[in-house]
C-alpha positions as CSV (number, residue, x, y, z in Angstrom):
1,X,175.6,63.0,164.1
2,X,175.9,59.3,163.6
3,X,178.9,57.6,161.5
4,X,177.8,55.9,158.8
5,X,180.3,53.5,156.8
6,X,179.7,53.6,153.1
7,X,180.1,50.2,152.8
8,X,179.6,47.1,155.0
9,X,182.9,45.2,156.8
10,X,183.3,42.3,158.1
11,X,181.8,42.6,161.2
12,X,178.5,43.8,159.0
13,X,178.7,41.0,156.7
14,X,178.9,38.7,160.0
15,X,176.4,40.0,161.8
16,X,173.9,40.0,158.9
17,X,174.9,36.2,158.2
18,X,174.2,35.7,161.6
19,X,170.7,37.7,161.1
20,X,169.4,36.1,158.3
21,X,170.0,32.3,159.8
22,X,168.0,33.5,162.5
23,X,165.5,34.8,160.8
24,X,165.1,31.7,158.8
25,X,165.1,29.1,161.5
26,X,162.4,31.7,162.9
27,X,160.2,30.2,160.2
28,X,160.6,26.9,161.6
29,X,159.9,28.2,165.6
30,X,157.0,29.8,164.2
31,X,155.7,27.0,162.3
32,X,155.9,25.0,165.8
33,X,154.4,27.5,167.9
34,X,151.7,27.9,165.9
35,X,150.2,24.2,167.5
36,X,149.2,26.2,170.0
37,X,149.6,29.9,169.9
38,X,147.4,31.5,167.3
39,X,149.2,33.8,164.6
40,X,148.1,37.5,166.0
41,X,148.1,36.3,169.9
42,X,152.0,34.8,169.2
43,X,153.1,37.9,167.2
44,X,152.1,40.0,169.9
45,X,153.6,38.2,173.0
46,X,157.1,38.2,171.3
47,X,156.8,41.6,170.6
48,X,155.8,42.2,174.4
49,X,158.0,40.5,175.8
50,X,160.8,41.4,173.7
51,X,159.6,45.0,174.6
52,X,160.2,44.0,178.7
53,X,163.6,42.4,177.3
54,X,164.7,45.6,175.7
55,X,163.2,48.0,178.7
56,X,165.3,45.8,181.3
57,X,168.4,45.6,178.9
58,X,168.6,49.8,178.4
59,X,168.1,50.4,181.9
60,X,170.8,48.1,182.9
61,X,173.3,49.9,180.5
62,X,171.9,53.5,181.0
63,X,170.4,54.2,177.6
64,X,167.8,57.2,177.7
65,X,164.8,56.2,176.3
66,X,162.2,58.4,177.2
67,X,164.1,62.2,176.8
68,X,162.4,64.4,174.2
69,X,164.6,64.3,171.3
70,X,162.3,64.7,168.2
71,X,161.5,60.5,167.7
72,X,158.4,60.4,168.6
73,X,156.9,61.0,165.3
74,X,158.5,59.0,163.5
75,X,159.0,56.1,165.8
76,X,154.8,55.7,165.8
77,X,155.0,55.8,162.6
78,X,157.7,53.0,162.3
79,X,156.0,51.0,165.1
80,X,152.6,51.1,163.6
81,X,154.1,50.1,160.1
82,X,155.7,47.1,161.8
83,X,152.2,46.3,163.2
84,X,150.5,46.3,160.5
85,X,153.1,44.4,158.3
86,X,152.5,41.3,160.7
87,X,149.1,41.7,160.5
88,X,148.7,41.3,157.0
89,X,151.4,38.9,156.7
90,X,149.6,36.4,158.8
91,X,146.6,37.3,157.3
92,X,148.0,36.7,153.9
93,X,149.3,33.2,154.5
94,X,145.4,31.9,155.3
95,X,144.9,32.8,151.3
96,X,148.2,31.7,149.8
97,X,150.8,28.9,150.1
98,X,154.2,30.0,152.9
99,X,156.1,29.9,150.0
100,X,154.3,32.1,147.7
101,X,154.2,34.7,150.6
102,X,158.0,34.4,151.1
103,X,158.7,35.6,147.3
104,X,156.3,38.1,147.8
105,X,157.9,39.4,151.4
106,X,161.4,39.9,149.7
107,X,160.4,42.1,147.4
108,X,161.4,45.1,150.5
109,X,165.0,45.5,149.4
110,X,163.3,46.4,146.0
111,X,161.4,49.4,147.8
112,X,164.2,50.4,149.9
113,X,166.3,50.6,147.1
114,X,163.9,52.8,144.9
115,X,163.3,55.3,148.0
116,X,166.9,55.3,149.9
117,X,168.1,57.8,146.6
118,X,165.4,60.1,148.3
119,X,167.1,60.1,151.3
120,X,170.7,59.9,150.6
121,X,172.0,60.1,147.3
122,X,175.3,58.4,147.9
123,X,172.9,55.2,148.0
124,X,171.5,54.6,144.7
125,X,172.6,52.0,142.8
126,X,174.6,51.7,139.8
127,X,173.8,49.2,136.5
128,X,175.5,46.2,138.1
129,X,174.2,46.7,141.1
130,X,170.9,46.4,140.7
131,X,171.6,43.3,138.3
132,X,173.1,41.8,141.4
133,X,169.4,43.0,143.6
134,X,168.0,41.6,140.3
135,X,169.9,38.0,140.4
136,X,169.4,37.9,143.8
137,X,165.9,38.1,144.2
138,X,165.6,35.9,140.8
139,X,167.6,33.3,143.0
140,X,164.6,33.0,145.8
141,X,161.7,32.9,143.4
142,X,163.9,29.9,141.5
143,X,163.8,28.6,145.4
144,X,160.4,28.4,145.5
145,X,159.1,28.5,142.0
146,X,157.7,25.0,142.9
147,X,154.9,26.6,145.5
148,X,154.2,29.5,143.1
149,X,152.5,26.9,140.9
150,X,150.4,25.3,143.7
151,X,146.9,26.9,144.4
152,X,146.4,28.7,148.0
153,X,143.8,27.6,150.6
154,X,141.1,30.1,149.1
155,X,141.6,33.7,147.2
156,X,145.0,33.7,146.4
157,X,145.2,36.5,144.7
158,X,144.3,38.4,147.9
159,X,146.9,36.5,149.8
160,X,149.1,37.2,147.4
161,X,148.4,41.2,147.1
162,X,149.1,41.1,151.0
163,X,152.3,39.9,150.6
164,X,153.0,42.3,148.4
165,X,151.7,44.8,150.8
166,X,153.8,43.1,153.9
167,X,157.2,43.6,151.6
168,X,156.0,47.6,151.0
169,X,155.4,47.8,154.7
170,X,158.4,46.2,156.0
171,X,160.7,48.7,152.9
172,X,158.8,51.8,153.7
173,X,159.6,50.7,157.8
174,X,163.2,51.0,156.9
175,X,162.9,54.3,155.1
176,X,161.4,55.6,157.8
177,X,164.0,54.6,160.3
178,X,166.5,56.3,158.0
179,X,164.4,59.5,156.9
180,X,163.2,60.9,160.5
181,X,165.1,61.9,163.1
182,X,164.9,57.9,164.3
183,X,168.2,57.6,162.3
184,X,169.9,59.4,164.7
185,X,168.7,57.8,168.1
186,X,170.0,55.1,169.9
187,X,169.2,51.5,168.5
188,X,167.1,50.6,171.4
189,X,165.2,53.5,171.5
190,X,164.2,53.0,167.6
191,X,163.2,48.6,168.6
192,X,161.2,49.7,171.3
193,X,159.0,52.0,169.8
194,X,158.6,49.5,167.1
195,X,157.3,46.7,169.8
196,X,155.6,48.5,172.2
197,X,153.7,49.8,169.2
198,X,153.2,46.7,167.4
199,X,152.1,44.7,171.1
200,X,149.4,47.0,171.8
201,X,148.0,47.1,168.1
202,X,148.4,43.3,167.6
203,X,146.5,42.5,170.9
204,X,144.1,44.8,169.6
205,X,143.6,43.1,166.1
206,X,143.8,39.4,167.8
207,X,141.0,40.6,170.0
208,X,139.1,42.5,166.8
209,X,139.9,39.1,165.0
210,X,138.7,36.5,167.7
211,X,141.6,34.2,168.2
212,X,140.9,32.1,171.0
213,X,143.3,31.9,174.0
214,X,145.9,28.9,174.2
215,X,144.3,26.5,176.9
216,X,147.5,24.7,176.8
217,X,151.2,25.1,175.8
218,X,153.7,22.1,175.4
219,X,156.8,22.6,176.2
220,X,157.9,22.8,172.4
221,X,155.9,25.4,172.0
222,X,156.7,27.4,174.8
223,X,160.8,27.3,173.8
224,X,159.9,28.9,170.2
225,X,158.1,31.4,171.4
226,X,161.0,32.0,174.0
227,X,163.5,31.7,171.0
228,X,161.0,34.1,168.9
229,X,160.8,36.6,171.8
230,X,164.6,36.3,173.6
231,X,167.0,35.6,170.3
232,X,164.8,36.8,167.7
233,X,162.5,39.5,168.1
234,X,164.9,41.4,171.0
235,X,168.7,41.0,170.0
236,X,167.9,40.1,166.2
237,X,166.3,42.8,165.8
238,X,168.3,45.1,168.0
239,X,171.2,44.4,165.8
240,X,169.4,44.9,162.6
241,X,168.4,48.7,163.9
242,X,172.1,49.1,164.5
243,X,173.3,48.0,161.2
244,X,170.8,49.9,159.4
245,X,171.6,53.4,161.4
246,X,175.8,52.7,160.8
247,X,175.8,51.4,157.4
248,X,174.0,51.7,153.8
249,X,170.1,51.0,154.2
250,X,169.9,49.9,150.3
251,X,172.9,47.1,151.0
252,X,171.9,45.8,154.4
253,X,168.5,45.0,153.1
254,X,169.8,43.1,150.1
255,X,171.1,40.8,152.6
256,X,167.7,39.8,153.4
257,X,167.2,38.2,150.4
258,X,169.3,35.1,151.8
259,X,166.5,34.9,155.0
260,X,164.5,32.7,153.0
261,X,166.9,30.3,152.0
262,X,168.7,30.0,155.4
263,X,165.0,29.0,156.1
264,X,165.1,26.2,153.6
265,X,168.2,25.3,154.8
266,X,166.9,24.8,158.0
267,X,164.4,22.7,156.7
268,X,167.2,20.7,155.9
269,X,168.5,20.3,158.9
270,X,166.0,20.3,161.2
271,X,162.9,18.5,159.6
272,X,165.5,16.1,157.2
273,X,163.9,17.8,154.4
274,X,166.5,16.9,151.3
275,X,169.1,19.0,149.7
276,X,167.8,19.9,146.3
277,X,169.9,20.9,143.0
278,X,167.3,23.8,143.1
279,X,168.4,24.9,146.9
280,X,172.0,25.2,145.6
281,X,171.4,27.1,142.6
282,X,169.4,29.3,144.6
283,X,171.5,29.7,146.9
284,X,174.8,30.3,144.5
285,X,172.3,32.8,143.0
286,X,171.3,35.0,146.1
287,X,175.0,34.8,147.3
288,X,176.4,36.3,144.2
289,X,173.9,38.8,143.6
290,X,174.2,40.1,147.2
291,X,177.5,40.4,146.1
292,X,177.6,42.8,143.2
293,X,174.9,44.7,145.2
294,X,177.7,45.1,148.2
295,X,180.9,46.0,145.9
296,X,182.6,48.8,146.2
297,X,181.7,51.6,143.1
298,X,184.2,53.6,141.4
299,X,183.1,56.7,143.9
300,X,181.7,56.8,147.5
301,X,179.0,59.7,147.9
């Protein structure tokens, strides 16, 4: 059986930190990519090559991935749900504004946090602790509650009821990793069913969809897909799978809530964007409210 802390340490707390910047400044690499890489045709070459990544990386350390051990179910599952998150993500965004999708993303903590008491009952949350999920998530729409007022490129409401359906996807992908027998396999086994899975289907859809295939890269463009694929997509990612199989589902997602702020943050640093008085409430906001979600109750289930 795997061990499973009841509460996150240090070394969670760091390596979600960690996470969440990434994921944030992934934003940004996207953004750049995107010059020259359609959306669908990008998604899918990080995920393939992240897939090589992770093949290479558990045969070098002697990880058994292919023994029958009862995953295969579930990880299809998982891996098609991550497939099909991206999918309408990106779709999504060509009907809405980036930052109306963003609010709309981070609602997933929300729908692990209503289905992990199915699972195990030693996570549901108590009063305060959904306040915190509550004051958290207020914190990012106060973030961005200057693009939720500005009209999308065409039907936002579709664009819009996609991002809603991208932050379902991406909860119910957790819950899955945690309800099958997924939650019990090695980390790597659990990522690599997720990006072979997602590879194959997003090649399909960029083909289905017609993207047209880069006819040339810059250099610029070539390093964030390398950082998407290499520091994102493989050992982001990798670690995520391990934190959620060793500790709470319901509190490691909360932490996710910070992803889009780090992502402002990087705004910040990267494209001189300026610090705001809104940024730091928002930010004050997300921080404290991860923080009741993460305390420690009067009794550990």
């Amino acid at each position: 059986m795997t061990q499973r802390k009841p509460h996150l340490d240090g070394l969670a707390v760091a390596l979600l930190l960690g996470c969440c910047a990434l994921w944030g400044f992934n934003q940004v690499a996207t953004k750049v990519a995107l010059a020259d890489i359609a959306p669908l045709t990008q998604a899918a070459a990080r995920s393939a090559g992240a897939a090589l990544l992770l093949w290479a990386w558990s045969a070098w350390r002697g990880i058994p991935l292919w023994q029958r051990d009862g995953t295969l179910r579930g990880g299809l599952l998982a891996g098609l749900l991550f497939a099909v998150e991206f999918g309408v993500m990106f779709s999504g965004l060509q009907h809405t504004t980036a930052s109306r999708m963003v609010v709309w993303l981070y609602l997933a903590p929300f729908v692990v946090a209503l289905g992990m008491p199915f699972i195990s009952a030693g996570e549901r949350l108590d009063r305060g602790q959904a306040a915190g999920l509550l004051l958290a998530f207020g914190g990012v729409v106060w973030a961005f509650a200057e693009g939720l007022g500005v009209q999308g490129p065409g039907q936002q409401w579709l664009g819009d009821l996609l991002g809603l359906a991208a932050a379902v996807l991406w909860g119910l992908t957790t819950l899955v990793t945690r309800a099958t027998r997924l939650t019990s396999a090695a980390p790597e086994k659990t990522l690599l069913y997720q990006l072979a899975v997602s590879a194959l289907a997003l090649a399909a859809a960029a083909v289905l969809a017609g993207e047209p295939w880069p006819q040339q890269v810059r250099p610029l463009s070539w390093a964030a897909l390398g950082f998407q694929t290499v520091v994102v997509t493989f050992a982001s990612y990798l670690v995520w799978f391990w934190l959620i199989r060793h500790y709470p589902a319901t509190r490691v997602s909360a932490f996710t809530l910070l992803t889009p702020v780090f992502g402002l943050l990087a705004g910040v640093a990267l494209l001189d964007e300026p610090v705001t008085l809104r940024l730091l409430v928002a930010l004050l906001a997300v921080s404290c409210g991860i923080a009741l979600v993460n305390r420690v109750g009067r009794r550990v289930n």
